[in-house]
VEXDREN-2710 file (C-alpha; in Angstrom, 1 decimal):
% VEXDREN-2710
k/r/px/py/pz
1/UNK/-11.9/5.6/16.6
2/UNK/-8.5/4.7/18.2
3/UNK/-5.7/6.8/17.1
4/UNK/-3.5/4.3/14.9
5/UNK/-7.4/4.2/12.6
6/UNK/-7.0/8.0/12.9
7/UNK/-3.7/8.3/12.1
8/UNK/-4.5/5.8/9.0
9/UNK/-7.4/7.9/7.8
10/UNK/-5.0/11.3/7.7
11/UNK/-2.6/9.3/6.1
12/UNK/-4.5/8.4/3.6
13/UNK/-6.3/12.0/3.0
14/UNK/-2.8/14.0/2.4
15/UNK/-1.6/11.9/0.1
16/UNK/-3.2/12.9/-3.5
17/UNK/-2.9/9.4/-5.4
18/UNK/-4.2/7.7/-2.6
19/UNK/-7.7/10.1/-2.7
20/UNK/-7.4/9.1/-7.1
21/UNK/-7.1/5.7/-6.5
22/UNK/-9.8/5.5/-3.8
23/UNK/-7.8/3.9/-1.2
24/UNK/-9.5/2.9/2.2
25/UNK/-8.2/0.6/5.0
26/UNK/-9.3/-1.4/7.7
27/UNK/-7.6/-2.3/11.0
28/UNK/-7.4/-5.2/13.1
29/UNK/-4.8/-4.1/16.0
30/UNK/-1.6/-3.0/14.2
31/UNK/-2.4/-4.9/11.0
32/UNK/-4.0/-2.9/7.9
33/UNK/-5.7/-3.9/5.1
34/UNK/-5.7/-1.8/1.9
35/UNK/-8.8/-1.7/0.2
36/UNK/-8.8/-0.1/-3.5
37/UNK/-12.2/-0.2/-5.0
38/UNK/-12.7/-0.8/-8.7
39/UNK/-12.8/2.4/-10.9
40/UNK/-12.8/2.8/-14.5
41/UNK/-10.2/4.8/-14.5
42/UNK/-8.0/2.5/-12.9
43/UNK/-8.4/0.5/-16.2
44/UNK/-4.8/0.2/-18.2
45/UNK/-5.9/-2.0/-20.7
46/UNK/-9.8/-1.8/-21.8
47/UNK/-9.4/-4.7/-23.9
48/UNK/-9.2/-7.4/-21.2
49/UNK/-10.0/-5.4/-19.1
50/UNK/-7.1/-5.3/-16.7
51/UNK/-6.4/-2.7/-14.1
52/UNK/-3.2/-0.6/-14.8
53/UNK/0.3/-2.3/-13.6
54/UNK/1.1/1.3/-12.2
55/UNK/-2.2/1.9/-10.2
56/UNK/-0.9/-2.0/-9.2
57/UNK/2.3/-0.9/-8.0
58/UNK/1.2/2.3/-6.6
59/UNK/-1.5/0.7/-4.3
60/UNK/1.0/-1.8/-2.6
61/UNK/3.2/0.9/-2.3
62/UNK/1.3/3.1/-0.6
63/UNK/-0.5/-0.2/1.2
64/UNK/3.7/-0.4/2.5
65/UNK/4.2/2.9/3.9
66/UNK/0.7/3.2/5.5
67/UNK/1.5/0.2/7.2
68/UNK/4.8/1.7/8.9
69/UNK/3.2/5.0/9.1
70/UNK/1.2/2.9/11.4
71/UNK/3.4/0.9/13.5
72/UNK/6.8/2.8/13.4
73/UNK/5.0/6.3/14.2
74/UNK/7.5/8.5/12.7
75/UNK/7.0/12.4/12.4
76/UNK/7.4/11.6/8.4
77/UNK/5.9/9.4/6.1
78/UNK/8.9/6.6/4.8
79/UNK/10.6/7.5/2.1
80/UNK/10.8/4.4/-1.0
81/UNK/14.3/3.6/-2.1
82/UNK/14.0/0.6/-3.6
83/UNK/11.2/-0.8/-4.5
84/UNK/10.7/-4.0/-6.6
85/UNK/7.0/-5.3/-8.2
86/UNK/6.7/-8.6/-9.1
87/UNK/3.1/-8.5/-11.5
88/UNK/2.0/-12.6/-10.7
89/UNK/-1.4/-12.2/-13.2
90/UNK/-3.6/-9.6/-14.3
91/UNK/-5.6/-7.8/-12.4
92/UNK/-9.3/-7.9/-13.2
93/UNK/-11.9/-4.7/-13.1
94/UNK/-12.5/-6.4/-9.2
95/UNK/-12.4/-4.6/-5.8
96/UNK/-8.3/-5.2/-4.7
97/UNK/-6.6/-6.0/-1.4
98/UNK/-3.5/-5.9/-0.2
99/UNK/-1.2/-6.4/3.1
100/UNK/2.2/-5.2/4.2
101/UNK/4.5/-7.2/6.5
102/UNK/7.4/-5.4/7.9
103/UNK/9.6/-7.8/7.5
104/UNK/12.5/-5.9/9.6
105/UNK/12.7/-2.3/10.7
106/UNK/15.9/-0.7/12.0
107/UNK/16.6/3.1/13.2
108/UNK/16.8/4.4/9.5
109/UNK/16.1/1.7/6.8
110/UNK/13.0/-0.7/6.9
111/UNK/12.3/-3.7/5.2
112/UNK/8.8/-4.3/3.7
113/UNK/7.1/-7.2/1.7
114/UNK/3.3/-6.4/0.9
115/UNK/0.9/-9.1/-1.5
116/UNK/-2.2/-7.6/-3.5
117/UNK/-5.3/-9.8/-4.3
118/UNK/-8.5/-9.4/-5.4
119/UNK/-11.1/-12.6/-4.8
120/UNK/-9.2/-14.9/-2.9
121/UNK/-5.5/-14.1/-0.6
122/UNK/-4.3/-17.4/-1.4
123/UNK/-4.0/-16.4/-5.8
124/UNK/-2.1/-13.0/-5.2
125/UNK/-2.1/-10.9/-8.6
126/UNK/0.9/-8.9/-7.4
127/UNK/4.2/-8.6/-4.8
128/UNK/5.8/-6.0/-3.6
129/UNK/9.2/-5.8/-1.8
130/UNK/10.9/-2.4/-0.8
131/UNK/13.5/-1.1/1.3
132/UNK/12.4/2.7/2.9
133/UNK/13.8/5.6/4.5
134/UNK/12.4/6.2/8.1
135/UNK/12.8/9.9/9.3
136/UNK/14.4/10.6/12.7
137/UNK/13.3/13.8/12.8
138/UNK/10.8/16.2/11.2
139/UNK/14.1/18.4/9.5
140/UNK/14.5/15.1/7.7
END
């Protein structure tokens, strides 16, 4: 295992939600893709069914700062401070996928825009843009 997969799967451990949600990724060179299996408790509305907008939300977000866990390699995880969800349809009791692209990183604040799908990346069922905080150091 190389370290940026290694330093994805301890990402992934320490963070609680991430272990509820089920979250695994897979790497291709610097570019991750979240994986969140289908639970039942990741069900917000049983009568469609449709997965929960927050768990939604939540997975992108996390599928963001993963990704510039990975690439930036900061003693911190990135701190959200503004984050905007745009829900495009529901999203159905499926296995879900997204990808983050960091769409411009500077020495404190990075831009990230990450889209979540389930059976096909072209019909995304969610969009994610936020703005995060990047640590300089480990006081921070």
């Amino acid at each position: 295992m190389n370290e940026a997969a290694e330093t994805l799967e301890a990402i992934l451990g320490r963070i609680p939600y991430a272990r509820f949600l089920g979250l695994r990724a897979e790497l291709a060179g610097d570019e991750m893709t979240a994986i969140m299996p289908f639970a039942e408790h990741l069900i917000g509305n049983p009568l469609l069914p449709a997965l929960h907008g927050g768990v939604t939300g939540a997975f992108m977000e996390l599928t963001a700062m993963a990704q510039l866990a990975i690439v930036e390699r900061r003693p911190r995880l990135p701190r959200p401070i503004g984050v905007t969800v745009q829900y495009l349809r529901s999203g159905r009791p499926l296995t879900t996928y997204a990808r983050a692209q960091i769409k411009k990183a500077g020495r404190r604040i990075a831009n990230v825009h990450v889209e979540a799908w389930q059976e096909t990346r072209a019909a995304p069922i969610a969009s994610l843009h936020a703005h995060f905080l990047l640590s300089q150091t480990e006081e921070n």
